[in-house]
C-alpha positions as CSV (number, residue, x, y, z in Angstrom):
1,X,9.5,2.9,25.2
2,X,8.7,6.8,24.8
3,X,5.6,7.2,23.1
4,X,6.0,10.7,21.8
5,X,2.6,12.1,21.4
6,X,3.6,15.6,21.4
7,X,5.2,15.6,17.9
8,X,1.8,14.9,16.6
9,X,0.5,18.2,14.3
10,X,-2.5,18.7,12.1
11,X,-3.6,20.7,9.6
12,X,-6.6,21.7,7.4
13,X,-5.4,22.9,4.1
14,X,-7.7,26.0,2.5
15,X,-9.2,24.1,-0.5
16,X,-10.4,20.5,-0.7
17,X,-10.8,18.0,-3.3
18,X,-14.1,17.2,-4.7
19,X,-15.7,19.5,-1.7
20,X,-14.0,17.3,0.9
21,X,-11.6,18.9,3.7
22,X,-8.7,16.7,3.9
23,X,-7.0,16.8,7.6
24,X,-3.2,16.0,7.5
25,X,-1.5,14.8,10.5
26,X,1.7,13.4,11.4
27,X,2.6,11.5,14.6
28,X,6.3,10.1,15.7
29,X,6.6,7.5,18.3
30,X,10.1,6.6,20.0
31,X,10.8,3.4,21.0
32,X,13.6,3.1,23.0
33,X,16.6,0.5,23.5
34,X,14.5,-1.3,20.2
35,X,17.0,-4.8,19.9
36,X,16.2,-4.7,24.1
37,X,12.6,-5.5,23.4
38,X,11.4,-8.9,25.4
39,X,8.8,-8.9,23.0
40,X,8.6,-12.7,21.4
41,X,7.5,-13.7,17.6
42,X,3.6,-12.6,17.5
43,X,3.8,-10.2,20.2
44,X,3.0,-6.4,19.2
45,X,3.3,-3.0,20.8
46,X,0.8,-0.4,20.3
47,X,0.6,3.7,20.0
48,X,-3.2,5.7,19.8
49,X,-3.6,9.0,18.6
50,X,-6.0,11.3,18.3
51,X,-6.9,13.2,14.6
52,X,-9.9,15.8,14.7
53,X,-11.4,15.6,11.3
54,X,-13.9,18.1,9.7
55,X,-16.5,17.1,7.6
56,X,-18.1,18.8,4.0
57,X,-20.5,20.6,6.4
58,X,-17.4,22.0,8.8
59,X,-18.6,19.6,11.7
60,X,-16.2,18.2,13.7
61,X,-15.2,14.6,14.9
62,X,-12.6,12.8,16.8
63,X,-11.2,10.2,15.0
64,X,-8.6,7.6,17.0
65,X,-5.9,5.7,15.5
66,X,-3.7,2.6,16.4
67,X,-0.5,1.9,15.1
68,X,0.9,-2.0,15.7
69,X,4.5,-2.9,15.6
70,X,5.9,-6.6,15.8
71,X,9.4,-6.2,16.8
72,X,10.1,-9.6,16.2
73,X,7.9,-10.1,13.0
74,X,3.9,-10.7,13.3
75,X,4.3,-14.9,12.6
76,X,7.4,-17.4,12.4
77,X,7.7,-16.6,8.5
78,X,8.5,-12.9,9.4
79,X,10.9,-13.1,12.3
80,X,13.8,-11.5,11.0
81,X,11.5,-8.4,10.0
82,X,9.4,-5.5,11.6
83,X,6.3,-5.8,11.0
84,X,3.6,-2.8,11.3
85,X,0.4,-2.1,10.8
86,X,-2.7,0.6,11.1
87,X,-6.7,0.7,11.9
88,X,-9.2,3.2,13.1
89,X,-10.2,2.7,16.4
90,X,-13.0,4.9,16.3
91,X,-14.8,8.3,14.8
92,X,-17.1,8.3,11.9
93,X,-15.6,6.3,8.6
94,X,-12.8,8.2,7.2
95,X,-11.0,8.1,3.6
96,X,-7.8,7.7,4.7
97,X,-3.9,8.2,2.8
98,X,-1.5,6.8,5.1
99,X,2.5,6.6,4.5
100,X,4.8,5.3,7.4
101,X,8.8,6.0,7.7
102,X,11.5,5.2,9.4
103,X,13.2,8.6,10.9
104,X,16.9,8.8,10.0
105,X,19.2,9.4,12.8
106,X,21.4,12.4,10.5
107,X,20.8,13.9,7.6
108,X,23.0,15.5,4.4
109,X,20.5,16.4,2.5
110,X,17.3,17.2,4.2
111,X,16.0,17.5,8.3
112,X,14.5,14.8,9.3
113,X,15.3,12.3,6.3
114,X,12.7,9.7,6.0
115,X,13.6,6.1,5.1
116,X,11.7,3.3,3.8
117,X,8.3,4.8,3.5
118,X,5.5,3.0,2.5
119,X,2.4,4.2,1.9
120,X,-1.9,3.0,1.2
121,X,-5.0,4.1,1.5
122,X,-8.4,2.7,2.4
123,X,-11.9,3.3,4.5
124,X,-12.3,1.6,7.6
125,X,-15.9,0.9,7.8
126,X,-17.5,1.4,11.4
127,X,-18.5,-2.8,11.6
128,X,-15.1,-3.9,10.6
129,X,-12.5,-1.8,12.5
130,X,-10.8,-4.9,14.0
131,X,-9.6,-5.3,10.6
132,X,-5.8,-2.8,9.7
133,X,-3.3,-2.6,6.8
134,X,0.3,-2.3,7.0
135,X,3.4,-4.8,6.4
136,X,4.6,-8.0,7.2
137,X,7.7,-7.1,5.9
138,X,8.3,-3.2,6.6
139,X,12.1,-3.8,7.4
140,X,14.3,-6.3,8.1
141,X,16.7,-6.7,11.2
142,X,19.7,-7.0,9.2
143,X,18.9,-3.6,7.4
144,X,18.2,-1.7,10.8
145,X,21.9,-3.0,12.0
146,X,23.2,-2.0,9.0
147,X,27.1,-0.9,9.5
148,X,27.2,2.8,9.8
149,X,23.2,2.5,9.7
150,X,21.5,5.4,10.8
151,X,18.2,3.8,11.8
152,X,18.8,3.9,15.2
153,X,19.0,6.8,17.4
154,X,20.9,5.4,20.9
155,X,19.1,2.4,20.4
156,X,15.8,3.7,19.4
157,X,13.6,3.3,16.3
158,X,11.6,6.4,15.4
159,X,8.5,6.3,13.3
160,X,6.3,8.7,11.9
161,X,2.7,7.9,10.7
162,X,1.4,10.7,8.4
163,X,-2.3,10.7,7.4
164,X,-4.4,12.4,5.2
165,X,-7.9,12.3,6.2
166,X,-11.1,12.9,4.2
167,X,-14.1,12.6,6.4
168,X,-17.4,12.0,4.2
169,X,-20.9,11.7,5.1
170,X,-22.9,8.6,4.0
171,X,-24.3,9.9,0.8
172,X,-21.2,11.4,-1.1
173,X,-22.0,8.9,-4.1
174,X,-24.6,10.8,-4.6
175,X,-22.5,14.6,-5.3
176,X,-19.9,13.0,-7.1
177,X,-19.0,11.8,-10.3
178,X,-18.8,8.1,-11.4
179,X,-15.4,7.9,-11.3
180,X,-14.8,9.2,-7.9
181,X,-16.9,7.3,-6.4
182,X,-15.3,4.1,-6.9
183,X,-12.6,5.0,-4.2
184,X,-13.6,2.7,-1.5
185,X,-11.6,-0.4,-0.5
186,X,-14.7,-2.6,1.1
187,X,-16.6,-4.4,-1.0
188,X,-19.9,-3.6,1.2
189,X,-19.4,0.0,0.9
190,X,-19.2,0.1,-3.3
191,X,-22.5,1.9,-4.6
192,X,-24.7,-0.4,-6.0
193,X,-24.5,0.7,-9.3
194,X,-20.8,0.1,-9.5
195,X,-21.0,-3.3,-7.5
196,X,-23.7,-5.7,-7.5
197,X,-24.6,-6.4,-11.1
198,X,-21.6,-7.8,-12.1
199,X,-20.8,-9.5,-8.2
200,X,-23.5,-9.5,-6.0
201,X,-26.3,-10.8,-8.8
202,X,-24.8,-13.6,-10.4
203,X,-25.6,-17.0,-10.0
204,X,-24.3,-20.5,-9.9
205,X,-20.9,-19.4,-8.2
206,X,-18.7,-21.8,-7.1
207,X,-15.7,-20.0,-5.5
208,X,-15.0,-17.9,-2.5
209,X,-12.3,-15.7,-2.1
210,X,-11.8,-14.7,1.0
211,X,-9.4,-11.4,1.4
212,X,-9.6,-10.4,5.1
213,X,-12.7,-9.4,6.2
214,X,-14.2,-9.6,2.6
215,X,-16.1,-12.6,0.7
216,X,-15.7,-12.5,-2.9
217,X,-18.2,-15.1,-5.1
218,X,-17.3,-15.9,-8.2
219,X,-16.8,-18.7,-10.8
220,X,-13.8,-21.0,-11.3
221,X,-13.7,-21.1,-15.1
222,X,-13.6,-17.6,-15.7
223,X,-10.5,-17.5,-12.9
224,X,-9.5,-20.5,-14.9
225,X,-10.0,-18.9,-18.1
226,X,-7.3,-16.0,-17.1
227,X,-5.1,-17.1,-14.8
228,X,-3.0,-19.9,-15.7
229,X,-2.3,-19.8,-11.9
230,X,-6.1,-20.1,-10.9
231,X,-5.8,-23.0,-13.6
232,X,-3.1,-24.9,-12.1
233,X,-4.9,-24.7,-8.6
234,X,-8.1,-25.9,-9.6
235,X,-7.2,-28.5,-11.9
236,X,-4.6,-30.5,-9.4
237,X,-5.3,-31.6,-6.1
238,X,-5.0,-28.9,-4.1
239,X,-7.2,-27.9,-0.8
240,X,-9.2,-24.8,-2.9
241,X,-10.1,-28.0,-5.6
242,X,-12.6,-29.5,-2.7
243,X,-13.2,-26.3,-0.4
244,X,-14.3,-24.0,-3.4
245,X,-12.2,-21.8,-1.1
246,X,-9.0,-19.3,-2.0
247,X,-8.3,-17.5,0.9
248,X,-5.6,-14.4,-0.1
249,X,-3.8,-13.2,2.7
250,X,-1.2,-10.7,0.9
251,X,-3.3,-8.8,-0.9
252,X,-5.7,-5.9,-0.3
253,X,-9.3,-6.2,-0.6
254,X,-9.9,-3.5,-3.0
255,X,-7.1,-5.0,-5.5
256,X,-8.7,-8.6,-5.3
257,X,-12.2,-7.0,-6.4
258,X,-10.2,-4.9,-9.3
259,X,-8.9,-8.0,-10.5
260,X,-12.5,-9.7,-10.6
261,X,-13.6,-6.9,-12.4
262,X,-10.9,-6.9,-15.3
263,X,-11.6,-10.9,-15.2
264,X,-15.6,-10.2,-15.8
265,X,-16.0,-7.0,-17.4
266,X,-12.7,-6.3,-18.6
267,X,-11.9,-3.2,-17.0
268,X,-10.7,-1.4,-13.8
269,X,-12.0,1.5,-12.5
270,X,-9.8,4.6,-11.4
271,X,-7.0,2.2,-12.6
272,X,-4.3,5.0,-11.8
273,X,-5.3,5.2,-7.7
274,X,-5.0,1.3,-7.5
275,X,-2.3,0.7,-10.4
276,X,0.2,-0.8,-7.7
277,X,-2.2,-3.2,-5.7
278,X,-3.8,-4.5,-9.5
279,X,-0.1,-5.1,-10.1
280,X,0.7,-7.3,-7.2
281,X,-2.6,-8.9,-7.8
282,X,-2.0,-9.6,-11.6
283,X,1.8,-10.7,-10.7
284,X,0.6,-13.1,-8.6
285,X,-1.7,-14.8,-10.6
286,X,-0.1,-14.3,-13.8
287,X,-3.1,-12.1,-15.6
288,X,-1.1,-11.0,-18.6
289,X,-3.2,-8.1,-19.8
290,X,-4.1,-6.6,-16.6
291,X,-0.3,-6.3,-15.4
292,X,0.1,-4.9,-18.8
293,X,-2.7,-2.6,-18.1
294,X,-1.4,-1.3,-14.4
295,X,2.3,-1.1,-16.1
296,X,0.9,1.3,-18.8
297,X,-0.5,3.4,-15.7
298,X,2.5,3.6,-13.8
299,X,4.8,4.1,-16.5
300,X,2.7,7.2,-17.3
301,X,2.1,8.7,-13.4
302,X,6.0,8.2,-13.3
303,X,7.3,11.6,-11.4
304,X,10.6,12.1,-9.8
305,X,9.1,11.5,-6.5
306,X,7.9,8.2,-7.5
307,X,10.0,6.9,-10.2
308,X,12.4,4.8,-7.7
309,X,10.2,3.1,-5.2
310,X,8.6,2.4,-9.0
311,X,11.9,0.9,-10.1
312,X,12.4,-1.1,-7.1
313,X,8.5,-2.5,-7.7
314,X,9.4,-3.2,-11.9
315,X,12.4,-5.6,-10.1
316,X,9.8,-7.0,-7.4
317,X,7.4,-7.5,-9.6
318,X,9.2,-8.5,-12.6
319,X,7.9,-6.1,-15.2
320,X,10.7,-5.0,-18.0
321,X,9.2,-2.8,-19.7
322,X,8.4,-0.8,-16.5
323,X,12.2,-0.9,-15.4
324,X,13.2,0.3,-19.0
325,X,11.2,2.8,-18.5
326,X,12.0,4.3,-14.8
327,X,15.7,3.7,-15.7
328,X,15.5,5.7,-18.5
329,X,13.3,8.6,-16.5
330,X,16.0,8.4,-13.5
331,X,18.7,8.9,-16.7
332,X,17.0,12.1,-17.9
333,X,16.6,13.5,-14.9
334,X,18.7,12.8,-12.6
335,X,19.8,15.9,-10.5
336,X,15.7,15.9,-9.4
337,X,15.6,12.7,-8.8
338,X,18.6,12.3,-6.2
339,X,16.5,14.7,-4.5
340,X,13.9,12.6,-3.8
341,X,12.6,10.7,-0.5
342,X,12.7,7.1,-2.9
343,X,16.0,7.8,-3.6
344,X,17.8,6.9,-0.7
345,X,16.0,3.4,-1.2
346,X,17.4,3.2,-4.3
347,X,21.1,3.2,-3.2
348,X,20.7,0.8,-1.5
349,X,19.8,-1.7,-4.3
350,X,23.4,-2.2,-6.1
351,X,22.0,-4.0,-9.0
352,X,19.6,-1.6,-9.9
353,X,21.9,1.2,-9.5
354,X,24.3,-0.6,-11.9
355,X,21.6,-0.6,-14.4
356,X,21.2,3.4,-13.6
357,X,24.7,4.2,-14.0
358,X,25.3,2.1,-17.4
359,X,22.0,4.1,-19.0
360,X,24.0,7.5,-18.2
361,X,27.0,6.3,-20.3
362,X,27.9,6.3,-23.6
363,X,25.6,3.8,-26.0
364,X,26.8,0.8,-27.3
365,X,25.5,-0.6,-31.1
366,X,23.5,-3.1,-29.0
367,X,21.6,-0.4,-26.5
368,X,20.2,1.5,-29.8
């Protein structure tokens, strides 16, 4: 395994958003004769690098960073996939975009071509950096050996990690709007004013969800009240019935708490930063409104950058009216959109490129 720490580059664009300096960096680790690997199910390597961030006041810090691969999946249930995932090791806490790819091997259209990319964002607060985010199920085996693949380069898989780092100082609630400052994916890092009256004051729970290294407290019936899914769980006899316990393992923090807060208050705040992690959480448990809520954002952030990773989610996720609509956007615009990073994904779903194709043709009596 080469771990190519030289690729690594940073930069510090001119202007910042909402008086923070965001740090962008990219780092590309090789690892070598990949399908070689002795590595068993549950066994992980491990690549650190090293970001210098500057704060609103132009100070520096070192910030250090661990990326986790499973070559042989993270648990039994993920064995035919890569698994990978992300934390802070150390430095000051950091808002952080992160987006990890696969490096193609050749290119036509672009050097390097990127494949597979997924991407998140969250704080890891100093107490809890144990904690990372990433994917069970970045690729699978079968799609890395791909006939006439170009995943592999000589029998090594190359990754790049690319990060956009906002490093704020413990009051920035305090100089920015309300709207902003709802960006945080802990629960025990929400100001006050946004958090605890409708979660950390109420009484006479009788539920926890557990999400990681966060403790949600809430009540049954109004879960009950929403979710048919929550319903079903708590009204046969299932384990959460007697532990008053859900414990969520696939979905992030910050979604679970966006969910809790549509359930309770009946909204979501900055629903357009978290529209795809509300989704997965409202898929999930089958929350009508709110997936109809987080489909309504996507379907209007829809850009040609995004629009096919957005198609391949309205499959995924089973949303028609968000498929009708990023089939139709890929129609209209289609010499942009082959352009794109997402569409290489794309491709390589034949059903949904069926349904691309057909929207470009002629209409029948029955498509108007």
């Amino acid at each position: 395994m080469a771990l190519r720490e030289n690729y690594s580059k940073s930069s510090t664009p001119s202007s910042s958003k909402n008086s923070h300096v965001v740090t962008t960096w990219s780092h590309e680790w090789l690892i070598e004769d990949f399908f070689r690997r002795e590595e068993a199910v549950g066994s992980a390597i491990q690549t650190k690098f090293s970001v210098a961030v500057l704060d609103n006041k132009n100070t520096k810090f070192e910030t250090v960073w661990r990326v986790k691969l499973f070559p042989k999946g993270c648990d039994a249930d993920h064995s035919n996939y890569v698994s990978i995932f992300i934390n802070q090791v150390s430095g000051p806490p950091v808002w952080v975009k992160y987006a990890i790819s696969l490096l193609e091997s050749q290119s036509v259209h672009r050097s390097p071509f990127v494949h597979n990319t997924r991407r998140g964002s969250v704080q890891f607060v100093v107490d809890r950096r144990s904690s990372s985010r990433g994917w069970k199920k970045f690729i699978s085996h079968e799609a890395i050996m791909a006939p006439g693949g170009v995943l592999l380069h000589d029998g090594a898989l190359l990754i790049r990690c690319a990060l956009e780092i906002e490093c704020r100082d413990a009051n920035f609630a305090e100089d920015t709007d309300a709207s902003a400052t709802d960006s945080l994916s802990t629960l025990s890092q929400y100001p006050a004013a946004y958090n605890s009256n409708f979660l950390d004051d109420m009484k006479y729970t009788d539920l926890v969800l557990e999400v990681g290294d966060s403790a949600f407290c809430c009540h049954k019936f109004m879960l009950a009240r929403k979710s048919d899914v929550f319903d079903a769980m708590f009204s046969h006899d299932f384990s959460e019935k007697h532990d008053n316990k859900v414990v969520i393992e696939d979905l992030e923090a910050e979604a679970v708490l966006e969910m809790l807060r549509f359930i309770y208050q009946g909204k979501v705040l900055q629903m357009e930063r978290v529209n795809k992690s509300v989704l997965f959480a409202a898929d999930k448990y089958n929350i009508v409104d709110l997936k109809e809520s987080s489909v309504k954002s996507l379907c209007n952030s829809m850009t040609t950058e995004n629009v096919c990773l957005l198609l391949i989610l309205a499959r995924d996720r089973v949303s028609q009216e968000l498929k009708k609509r990023a089939v139709e956007f890929i129609s209209q615009n289609i010499e942009a959109v082959t352009g794109s990073e997402g569409w290489q994904d794309l491709v390589r779903e034949p059903h949904l490129m069926t349904d691309v194709v057909r929207s470009m043709g002629p209409k029948t009596k029955s498509d108007m």
